[in-house]
C-alpha positions as CSV (number, residue, x, y, z in Angstrom):
1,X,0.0,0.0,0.0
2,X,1.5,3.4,-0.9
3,X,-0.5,5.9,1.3
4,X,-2.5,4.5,4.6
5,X,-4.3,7.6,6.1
6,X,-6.0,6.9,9.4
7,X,-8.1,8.8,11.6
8,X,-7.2,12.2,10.1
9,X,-8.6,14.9,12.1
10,X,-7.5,18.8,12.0
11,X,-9.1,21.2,14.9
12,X,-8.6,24.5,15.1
13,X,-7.7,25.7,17.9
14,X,-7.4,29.5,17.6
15,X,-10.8,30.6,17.2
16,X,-11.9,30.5,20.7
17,X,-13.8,27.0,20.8
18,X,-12.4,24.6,19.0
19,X,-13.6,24.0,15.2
20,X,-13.2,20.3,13.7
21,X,-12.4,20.9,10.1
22,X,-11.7,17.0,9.0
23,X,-12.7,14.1,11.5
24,X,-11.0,10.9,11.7
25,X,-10.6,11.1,7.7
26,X,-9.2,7.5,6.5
27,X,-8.0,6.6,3.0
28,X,-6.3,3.9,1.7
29,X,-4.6,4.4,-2.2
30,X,-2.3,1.6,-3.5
31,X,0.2,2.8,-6.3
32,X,-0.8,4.1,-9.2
33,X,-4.4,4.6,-8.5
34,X,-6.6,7.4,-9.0
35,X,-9.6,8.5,-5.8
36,X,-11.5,11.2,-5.9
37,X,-12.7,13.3,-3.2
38,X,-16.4,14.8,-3.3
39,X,-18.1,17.6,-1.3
40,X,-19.4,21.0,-1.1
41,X,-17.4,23.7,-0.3
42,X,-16.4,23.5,3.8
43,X,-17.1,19.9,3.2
44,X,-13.3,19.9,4.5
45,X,-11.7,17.7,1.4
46,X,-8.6,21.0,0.8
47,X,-8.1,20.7,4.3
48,X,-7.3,16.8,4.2
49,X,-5.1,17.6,0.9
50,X,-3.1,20.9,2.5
51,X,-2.7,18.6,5.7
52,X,-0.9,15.8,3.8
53,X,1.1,18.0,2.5
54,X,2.3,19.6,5.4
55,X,0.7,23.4,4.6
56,X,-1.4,24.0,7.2
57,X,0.4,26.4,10.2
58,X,1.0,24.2,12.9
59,X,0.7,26.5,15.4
60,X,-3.3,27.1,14.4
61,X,-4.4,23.9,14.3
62,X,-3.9,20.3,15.9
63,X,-3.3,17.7,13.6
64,X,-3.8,14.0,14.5
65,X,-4.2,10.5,13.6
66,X,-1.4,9.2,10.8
67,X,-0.3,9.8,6.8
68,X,1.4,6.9,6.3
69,X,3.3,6.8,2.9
70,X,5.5,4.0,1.9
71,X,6.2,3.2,5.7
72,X,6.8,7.1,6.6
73,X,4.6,8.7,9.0
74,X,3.8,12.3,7.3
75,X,2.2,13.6,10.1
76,X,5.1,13.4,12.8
77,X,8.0,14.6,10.0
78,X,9.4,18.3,11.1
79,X,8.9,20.9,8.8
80,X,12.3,20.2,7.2
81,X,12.1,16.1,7.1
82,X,8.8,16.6,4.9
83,X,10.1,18.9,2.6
84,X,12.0,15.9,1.1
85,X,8.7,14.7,0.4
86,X,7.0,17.7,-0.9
87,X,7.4,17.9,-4.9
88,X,9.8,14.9,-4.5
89,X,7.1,12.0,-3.5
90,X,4.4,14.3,-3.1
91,X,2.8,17.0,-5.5
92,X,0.3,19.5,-5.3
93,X,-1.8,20.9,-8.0
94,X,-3.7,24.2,-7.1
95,X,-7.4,25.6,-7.7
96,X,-6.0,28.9,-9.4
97,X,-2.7,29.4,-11.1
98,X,-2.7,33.1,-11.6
99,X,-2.3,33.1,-7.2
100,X,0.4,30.5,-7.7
101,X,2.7,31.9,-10.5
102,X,5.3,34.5,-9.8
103,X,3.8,37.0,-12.8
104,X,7.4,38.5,-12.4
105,X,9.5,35.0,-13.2
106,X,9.6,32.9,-16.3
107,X,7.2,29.8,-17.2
108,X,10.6,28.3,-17.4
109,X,12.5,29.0,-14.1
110,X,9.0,28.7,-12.0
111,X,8.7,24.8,-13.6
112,X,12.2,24.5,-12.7
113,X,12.2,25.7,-8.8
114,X,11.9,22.0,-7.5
115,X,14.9,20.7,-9.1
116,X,16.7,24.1,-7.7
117,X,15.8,22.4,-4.2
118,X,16.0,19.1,-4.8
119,X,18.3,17.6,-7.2
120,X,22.0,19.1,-7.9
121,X,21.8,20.0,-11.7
122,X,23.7,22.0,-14.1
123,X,21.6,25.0,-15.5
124,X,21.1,22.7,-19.1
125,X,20.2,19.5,-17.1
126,X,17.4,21.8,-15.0
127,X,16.1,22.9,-18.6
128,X,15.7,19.7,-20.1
129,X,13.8,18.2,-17.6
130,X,12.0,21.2,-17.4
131,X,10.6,20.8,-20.8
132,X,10.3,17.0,-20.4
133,X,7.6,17.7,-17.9
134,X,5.9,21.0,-20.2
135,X,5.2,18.1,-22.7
136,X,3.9,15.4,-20.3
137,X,1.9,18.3,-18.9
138,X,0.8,18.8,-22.9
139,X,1.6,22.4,-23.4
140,X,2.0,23.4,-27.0
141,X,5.9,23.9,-28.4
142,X,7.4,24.1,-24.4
143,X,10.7,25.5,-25.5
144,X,8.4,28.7,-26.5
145,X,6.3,28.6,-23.2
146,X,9.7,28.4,-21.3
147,X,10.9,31.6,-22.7
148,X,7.0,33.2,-21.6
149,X,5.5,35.2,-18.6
150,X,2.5,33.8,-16.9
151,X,0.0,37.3,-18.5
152,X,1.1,35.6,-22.0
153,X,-0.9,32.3,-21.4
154,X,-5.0,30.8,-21.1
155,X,-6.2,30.0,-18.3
156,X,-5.7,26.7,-19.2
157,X,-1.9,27.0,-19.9
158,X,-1.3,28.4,-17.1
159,X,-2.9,25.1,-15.4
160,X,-0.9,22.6,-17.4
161,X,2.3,25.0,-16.5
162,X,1.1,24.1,-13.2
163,X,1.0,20.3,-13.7
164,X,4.1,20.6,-15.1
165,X,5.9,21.8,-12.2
166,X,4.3,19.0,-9.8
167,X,5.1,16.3,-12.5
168,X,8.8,17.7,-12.8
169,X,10.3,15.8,-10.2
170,X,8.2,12.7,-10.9
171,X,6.1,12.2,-7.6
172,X,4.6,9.1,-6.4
173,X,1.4,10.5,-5.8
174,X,-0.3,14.0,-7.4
175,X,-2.6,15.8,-5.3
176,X,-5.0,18.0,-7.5
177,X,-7.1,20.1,-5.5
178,X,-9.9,21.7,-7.9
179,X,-7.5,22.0,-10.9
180,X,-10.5,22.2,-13.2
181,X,-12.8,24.8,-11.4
182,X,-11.9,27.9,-13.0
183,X,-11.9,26.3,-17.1
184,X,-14.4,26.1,-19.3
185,X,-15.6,22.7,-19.7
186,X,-13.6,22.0,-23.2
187,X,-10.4,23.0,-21.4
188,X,-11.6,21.0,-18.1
189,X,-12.0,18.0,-20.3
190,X,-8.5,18.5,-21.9
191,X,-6.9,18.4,-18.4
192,X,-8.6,15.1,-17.4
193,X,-7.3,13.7,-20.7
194,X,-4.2,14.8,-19.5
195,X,-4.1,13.7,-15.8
196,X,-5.0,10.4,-17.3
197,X,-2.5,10.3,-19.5
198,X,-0.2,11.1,-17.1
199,X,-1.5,8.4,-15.1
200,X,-1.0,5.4,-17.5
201,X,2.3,6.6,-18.9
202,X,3.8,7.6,-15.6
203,X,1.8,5.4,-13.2
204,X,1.7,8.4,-10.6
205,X,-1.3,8.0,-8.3
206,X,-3.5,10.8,-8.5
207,X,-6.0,11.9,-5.3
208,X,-8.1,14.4,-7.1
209,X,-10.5,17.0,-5.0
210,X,-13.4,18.5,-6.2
211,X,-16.8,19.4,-6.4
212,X,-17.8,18.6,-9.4
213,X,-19.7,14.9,-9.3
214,X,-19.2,14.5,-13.4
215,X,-15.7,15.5,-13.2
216,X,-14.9,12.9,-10.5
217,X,-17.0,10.0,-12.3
218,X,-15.3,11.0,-15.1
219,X,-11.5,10.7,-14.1
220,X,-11.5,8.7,-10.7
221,X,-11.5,4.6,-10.0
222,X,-12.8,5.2,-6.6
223,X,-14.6,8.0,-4.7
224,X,-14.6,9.5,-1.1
225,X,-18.0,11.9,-0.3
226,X,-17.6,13.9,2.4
227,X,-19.6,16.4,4.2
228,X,-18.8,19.0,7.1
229,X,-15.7,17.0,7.5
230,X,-16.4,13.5,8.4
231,X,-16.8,10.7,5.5
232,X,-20.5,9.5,4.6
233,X,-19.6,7.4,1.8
234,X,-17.1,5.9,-0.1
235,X,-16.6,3.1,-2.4
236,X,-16.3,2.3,-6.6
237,X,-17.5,5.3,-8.2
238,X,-20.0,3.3,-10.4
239,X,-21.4,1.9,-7.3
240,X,-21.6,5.5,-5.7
241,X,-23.3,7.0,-7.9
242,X,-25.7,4.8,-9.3
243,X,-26.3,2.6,-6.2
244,X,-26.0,5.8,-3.3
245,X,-26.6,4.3,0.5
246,X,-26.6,7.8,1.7
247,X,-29.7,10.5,1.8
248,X,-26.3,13.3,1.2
249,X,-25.2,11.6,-1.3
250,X,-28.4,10.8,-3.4
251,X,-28.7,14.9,-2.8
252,X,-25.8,16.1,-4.4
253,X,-26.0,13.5,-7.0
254,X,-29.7,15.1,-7.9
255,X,-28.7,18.8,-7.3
256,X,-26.0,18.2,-10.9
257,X,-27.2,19.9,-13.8
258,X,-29.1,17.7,-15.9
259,X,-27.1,18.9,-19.0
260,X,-23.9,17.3,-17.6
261,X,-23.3,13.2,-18.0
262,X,-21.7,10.5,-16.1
263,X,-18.8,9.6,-18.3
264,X,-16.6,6.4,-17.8
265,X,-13.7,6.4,-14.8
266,X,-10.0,6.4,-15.0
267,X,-7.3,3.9,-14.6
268,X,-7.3,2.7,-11.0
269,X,-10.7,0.9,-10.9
């Protein structure tokens, strides 16, 4: 098994009384598999991500239970132990680019900045693999996007400049936390081609968060629902959203647009 979460629970603690954003969140993902995490907004599913990944201010919150990858306890690393994780084993993918990109830097150098921490590379070496990841990521001609400023790209190329940079190093598992939110659907649907692409070419596991019911049957093996931050179902996503145990779930499955359809999940089934 390559990640074993158990009992995942983060409380704030610096709000007077104490405010349980995720409760004893489990999850079990075995390599190259690709879950999906459902709920509305508050539903606490960035919360579970951002506290795998070590990005929630410790001081703020308390943070228990265990993150176990490959035999590693995330949740008891220090700061510095699990930054040899983060980008290295472990990627994130963000909601919105344009707050992520430095608009002063380079495509190129920005892609680039986890080899700068990670691996000891000439300048060349840095730019090769650079590009390497651009074209996994499936952005047009990357030696020109190198050479460009985040203003100069679509919404959408600014995303895959995004997936490039957590694909660089090669991770084990990619986090995406509502890549797809802020496309248009014919872009959305080019970046779950891609993810999935990335998937059966690269094998990286993929936990992918969203809100978005088709976009999860569409991409994910396996689904997790959650609401006001404790599971309430979870299970094959045919069987979850065809066959729904729970009254939440049978809700958010009828409040989708009619317009939109169930397509067929990704690798991981």
């Amino acid at each position: 098994m390559m990640l074993d979460i158990r009992d995942l629970s983060v409380v704030f603690t610096d709000r007077g009384s104490p405010f349980t954003a995720v409760d004893r969140f489990s999850l079990q993902m075995e390599e190259g598999e690709i879950v999906g995490i459902v709920g509305e907004s508050g539903s606490g599913k960035s919360m579970t991500a951002h506290a795998l990944m070590g990005l929630i201010r410790r001081s703020q919150v308390t943070v228990s239970g265990s993150a176990v990858f490959e035999g590693t306890n995330l949740l008891t690393l220090s700061r510095s132990e699990l930054r040899q994780y983060q980008g290295r084993d472990l990627s994130i993918i963000f909601q919105e680019p344009m707050t992520s990109l430095n608009p002063t830097m380079r495509i190129g150098k920005q892609v680039e900045e986890s080899l700068r921490i990670h691996e000891k590379l000439s300048q060349a070496e840095r730019k090769v693999r650079a590009l390497d990841a651009m074209a996994l990521a499936g952005l047009p001609d990357p030696e020109a996007v190198y050479r460009q400023y985040p203003h100069q790209l679509s919404g959408g190329m600014r995303q895959r400049v995004m997936i490039a940079a957590a694909l660089v190093l090669r991770p084990r598992l990619l986090i995406a936390d509502e890549p797809t939110t802020a496309l248009d659907v014919t872009i959305q649907a080019q970046i779950l081609e891609t993810l999935k692409d990335i998937n059966r070419k690269e094998g990286t596991a993929i936990l992918f968060i969203s809100h978005d019911l088709g976009v999860i049957k569409a991409l994910c093996g396996r689904v997790v629902v959650m609401k006001q931050g404790k599971i309430v179902e979870s299970g094959p996503v045919d069987d979850v959203f065809y066959h729904p145990r729970e009254d939440y779930t049978k809700l958010l499955i009828a409040s989708r647009p009619k317009r939109q359809k169930l397509r067929g999940g990704g690798k991981g089934e």
